[in-house]
C-alpha positions, -999 to 999 in steps of 0.1 A, spaced: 290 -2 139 277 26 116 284 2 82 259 -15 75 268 -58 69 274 -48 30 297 -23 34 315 -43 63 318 -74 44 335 -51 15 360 -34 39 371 -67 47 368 -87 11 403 -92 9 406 -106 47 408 -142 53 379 -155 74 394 -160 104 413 -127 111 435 -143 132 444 -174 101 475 -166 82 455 -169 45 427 -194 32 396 -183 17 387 -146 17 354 -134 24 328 -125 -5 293 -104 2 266 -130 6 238 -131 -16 206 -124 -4 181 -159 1 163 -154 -34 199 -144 -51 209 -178 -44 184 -196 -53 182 -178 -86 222 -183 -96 214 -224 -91 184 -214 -120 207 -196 -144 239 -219 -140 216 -243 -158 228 -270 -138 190 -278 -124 182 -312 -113 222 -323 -128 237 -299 -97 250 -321 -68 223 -326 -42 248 -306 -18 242 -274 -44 203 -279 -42 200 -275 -3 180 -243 -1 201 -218 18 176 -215 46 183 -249 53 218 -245 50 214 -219 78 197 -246 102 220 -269 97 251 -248 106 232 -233 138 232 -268 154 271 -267 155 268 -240 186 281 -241 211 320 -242 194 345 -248 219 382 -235 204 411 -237 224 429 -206 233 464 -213 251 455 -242 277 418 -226 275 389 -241 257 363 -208 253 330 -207 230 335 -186 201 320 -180 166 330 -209 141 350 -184 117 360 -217 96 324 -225 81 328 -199 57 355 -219 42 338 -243 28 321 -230 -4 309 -193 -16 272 -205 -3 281 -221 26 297 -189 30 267 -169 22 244 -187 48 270 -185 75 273 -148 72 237 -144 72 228 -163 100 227 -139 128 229 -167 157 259 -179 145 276 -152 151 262 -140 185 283 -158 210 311 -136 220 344 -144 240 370 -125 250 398 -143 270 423 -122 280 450 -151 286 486 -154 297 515 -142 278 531 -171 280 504 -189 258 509 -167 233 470 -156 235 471 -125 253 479 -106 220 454 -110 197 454 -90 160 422 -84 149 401 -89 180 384 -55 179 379 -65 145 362 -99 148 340 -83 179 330 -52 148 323 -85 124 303 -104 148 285 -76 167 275 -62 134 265 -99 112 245 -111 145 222 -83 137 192 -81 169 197 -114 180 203 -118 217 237 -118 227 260 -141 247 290 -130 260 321 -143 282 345 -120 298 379 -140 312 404 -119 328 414 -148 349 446 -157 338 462 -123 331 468 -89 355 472 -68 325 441 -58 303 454 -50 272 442 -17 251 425 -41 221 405 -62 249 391 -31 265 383 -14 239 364 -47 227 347 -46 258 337 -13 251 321 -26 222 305 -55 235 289 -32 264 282 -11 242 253 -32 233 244 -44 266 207 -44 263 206 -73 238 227 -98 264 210 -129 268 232 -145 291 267 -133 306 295 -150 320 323 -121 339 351 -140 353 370 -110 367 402 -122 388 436 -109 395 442 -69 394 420 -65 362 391 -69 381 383 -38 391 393 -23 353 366 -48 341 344 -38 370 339 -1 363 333 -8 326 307 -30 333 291 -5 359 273 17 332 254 -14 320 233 -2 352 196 0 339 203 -11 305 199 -50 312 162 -53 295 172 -92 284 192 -108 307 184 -142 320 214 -155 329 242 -141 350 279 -155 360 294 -137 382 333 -150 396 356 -127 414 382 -131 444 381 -99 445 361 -70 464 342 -53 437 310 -49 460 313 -8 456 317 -9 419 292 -29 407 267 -26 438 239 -19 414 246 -27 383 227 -56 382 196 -47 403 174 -39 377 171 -67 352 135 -75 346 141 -113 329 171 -125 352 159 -157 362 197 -172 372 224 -163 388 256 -178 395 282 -163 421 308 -185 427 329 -213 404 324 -252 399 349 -260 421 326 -236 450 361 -213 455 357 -191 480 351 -161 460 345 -120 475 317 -115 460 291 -103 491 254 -99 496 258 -62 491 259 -65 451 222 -62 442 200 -84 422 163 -87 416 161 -117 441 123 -117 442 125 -131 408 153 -154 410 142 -192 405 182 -210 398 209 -195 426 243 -208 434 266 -190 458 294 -197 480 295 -174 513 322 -174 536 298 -167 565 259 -176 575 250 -143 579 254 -137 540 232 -165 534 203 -148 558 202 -115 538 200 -135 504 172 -158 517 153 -130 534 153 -104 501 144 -140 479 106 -154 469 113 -192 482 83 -205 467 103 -194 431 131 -214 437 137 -246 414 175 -251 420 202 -239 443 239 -247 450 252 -241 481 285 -240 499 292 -226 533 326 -219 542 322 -214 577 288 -240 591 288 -225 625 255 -208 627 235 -228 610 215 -242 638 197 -205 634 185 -209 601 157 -229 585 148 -226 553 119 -242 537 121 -244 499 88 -256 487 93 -260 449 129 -267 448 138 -295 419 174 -297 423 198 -290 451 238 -292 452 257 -286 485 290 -292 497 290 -286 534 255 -286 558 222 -295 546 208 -291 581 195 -258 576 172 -269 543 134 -288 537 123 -295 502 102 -314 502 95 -319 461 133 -321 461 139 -349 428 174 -341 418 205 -336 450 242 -334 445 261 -338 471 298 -329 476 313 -345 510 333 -316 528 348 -322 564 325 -354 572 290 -338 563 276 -368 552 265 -374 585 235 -347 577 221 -365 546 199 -394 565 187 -364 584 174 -344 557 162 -368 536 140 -381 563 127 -343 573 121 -331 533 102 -367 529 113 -359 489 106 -385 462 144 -381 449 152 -398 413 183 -391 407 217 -388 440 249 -378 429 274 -384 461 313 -368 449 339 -377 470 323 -398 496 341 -410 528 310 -424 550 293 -452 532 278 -459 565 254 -423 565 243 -430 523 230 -468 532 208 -452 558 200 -422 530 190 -451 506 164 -467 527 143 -439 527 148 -433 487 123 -463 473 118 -438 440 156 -431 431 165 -438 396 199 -428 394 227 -434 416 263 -421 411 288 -422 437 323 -414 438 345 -423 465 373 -405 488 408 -422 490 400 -411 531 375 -433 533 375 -456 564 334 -449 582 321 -479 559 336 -489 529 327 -492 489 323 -527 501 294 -524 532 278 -504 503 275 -526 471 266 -553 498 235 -536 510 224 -530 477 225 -564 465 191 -578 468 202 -616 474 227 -610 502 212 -578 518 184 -582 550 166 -551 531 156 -542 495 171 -506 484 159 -484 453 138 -509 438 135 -489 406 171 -479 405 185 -485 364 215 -458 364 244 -467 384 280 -456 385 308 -461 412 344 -449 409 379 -449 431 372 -482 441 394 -517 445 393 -547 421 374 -565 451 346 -535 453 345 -540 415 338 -573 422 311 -568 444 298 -539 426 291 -564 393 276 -587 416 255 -563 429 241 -551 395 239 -587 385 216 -597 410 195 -565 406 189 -575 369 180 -609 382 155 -600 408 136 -576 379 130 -610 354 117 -637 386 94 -636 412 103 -635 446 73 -639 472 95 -619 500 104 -591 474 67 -586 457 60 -592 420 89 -584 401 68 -556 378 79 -534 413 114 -536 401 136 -520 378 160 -538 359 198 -518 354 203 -504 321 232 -480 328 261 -492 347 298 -479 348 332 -481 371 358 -458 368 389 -439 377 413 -467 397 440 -460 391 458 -495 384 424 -506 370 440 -519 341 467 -540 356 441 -551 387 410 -558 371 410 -598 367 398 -613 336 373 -631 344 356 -594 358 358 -587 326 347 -615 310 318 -609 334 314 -573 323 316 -584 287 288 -612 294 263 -585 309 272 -562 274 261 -594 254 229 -594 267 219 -557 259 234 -542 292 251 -506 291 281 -516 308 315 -504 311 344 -501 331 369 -471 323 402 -466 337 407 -427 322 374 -416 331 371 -388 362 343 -371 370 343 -335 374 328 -315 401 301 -298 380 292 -332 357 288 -367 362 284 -388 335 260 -362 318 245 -350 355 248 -315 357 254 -300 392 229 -276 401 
């Protein structure tokens, strides 16, 4: 990157935009803030100009930055990558863009399947050159994805190269590093090794065993305040304890480990009273009866297998993903971490039977999404919805609870679901001597069903008529056949 932007922008004047577009506007050297102002003053058009053609170009620049993040789909991929296309707009559309340095300072390379047609890509080194050199200082964010392919091609590494080059300006990295590339990808990576000055966030997924490559690469990074070792889905993954970080400094973890042991060492090297969120998943539970870990500050928690090794006690925010039958440790910790919890994500549950006796505890939850498993037989949607109807239930749970959401349930469950919710809006407007004054309740304002998959065909009319009723009245209501939540988001919760 020895050219400065001027002399790169006229190497390439004759190149479309997008390097890898097959024509549409060509690129032409921006003009400098003050330059563009003044050609609006000598065109003469003045105040006659379009309002569009007024809009100083720092402004111009703002508004264009709020488009990032810009997903693009590559092959059967959707990736982050610069928005090439709004410099086709106008020449000083096209002048902002190219002299906004954040636009251009998200940087993907996917090396993808063959069969996509993605794999080869013309031009990449060149777009990296382009975007490396118009993003200026800012810092960078960069995605490496060698999942899908064995073979790193010669244009991708020598990319990378690039890209690593400048390793002390990352801002955030994401290395997915999978198949027989990942130890290629590995070693290049290894000489960022004491060059990580910005780094706050780290994404680190591997199946395989790069612990002696990149060992420690990572273990000086004096802002790296998040890491991540292991995928959404909490995939097994081979990446070990041995890999070193700064853990002391660490305040948002998420790891899968195969064994407990790998947990110790991580817990033992980490400042607990830093920690604000953590996702967990434990392949193999035996062993946890051994370790307790206290978490004093801990805001949100995600775990798909035991909780009985954890206390957090300022705990507002849990995810939980049901694995082998573990609900039966929720009541449990709930009742040790005495946490004020506002918002209880429950994916895939089978025992309805353990959550009711979670919810009694949780008088200060807000939010309450709950998806259930097609094995479910240890309570039912049913015994659920019932208990939390407030006329039909012996007890009164999550008085203040507005956002609700239920899914893989039947057209009776819906039913008694919309009754439910129905008689928590009524309970919030009267007084009830037994229940208190109705100020101590909390009236639903967010309520959805989902994913069944006759929904359509099953759902009566006069549920929807009854759905439709509640929408009338100013209630956020739906029912949605097609939606299905993901293991990493529900409904705009992010798992930790």
């Amino acid at each position: 990157m020895e050219n400065s932007d001027g002399e790169l922008l006229s190497k390439y004047q004759t190149m479309p935009l997008d390097p890898q577009a097959g024509g549409g506007s060509t690129l032409d050297p921006p003009q400098s803030l003050g330059a563009g102002r003044a050609a609006h003053a000598d065109s003469g058009e003045g105040n006659a100009a379009p309002a569009i053609h007024r809009i100083p170009i720092e402004l111009i620049c703002e508004i264009l930055t709020l488009t990032l993040p810009y997903p693009r789909r590559l092959g059967d991929r959707t990736v982050e990558q610069v928005p090439w296309h709004l410099g086709h707009i106008c020449q000083q559309w096209r002048a902002a863009a190219i002299m906004s340095p954040l636009l251009w300072s998200s940087i993907t390379l996917a090396c993808l399947s063959m069969a996509a047609g993605s794999s080869s890509q013309p031009h990449l080194l060149t777009k990296v050159e382009t975007q490396l050199n118009r993003s200026s200082t800012a810092p960078l964010h960069v995605v490496f994805d060698s999942c899908e392919e064995d073979i790193v091609e010669q244009c991708f590494v020598e990319s990378m190269d690039l890209i690593i080059d400048q390793c002390h300006r990352w801002e955030t990295a994401r290395l997915i590093l999978n198949h027989a590339s990942a130890r290629q990808v590995g070693t290049q990576l290894a000489r960022m090794k004491d060059k990580l000055s910005r780094l706050r966030l780290l994404e680190l997924i591997s199946q395989q065993d790069l612990d002696d490559i990149l060992q420690e690469t990572f273990a000086t990074a004096p802002r790296l305040e998040t890491v991540f070792l292991c995928e959404c889905t909490f995939r097994p993954f081979s990446i070990s304890s041995r890999i070193q970080f700064p853990w002391a400094q660490i305040t948002k973890f998420r790891i899968s480990c195969a064994r407990v042991r790998e947990f110790e060492g991580i817990f033992a090297a980490m400042n607990l009273a830093h920690v604000i969120e953590l996702g967990m998943f434990v392949g193999t539970p035996s062993g946890l009866d051994s370790l307790h870990v206290v978490l004093p500050n801990l805001f949100r928690l995600s775990a798909q297998g035991s909780l009985n090794y954890i206390t957090a006690p300022l705990l507002q925010e849990l995810w939980v993903t049901d694995f082998h039958g573990f609900m039966w440790n929720l009541p449990p910790f709930i009742q040790r971490s005495a946490c004020r919890l506002s918002k209880l994500v429950v994916y895939g549950c089978s025992d309805t039977t353990r959550v009711i006796r979670a919810l009694e505890a949780l008088t200060t939850l807000k939010t309450f999404f709950i998806s259930f498993s097609h094995r479910a037989g240890i309570g039912d949607p049913e015994s659920l919805f019932c208990a939390l109807n407030i006329s039909s239930s012996e007890t009164t749970l999550c008085p203040k609870l507005t956002h609700i959401a239920a899914g893989n349930i039947s057209e009776n469950a819906i039913s008694l679901f919309l009754d439910m919710v129905e008689s928590r809006r009524q309970i919030s407007f009267a007084y009830s001597g037994s229940l208190g004054e109705p100020e101590t309740w909390s009236a639903p304002s967010f309520v959805r069903v989902f994913h069944h998959g006759d929904m359509v065909n099953d759902v009566s009319e006069d549920t929807y008529r009854q759905v439709k009723g509640m929408r009338s009245e100013g209630l956020d209501i739906a029912l949605d056949s097609h939606f299905v939540p993901s293991s990493h988001n529900y409904l705009g919760c992010d798992r930790p």
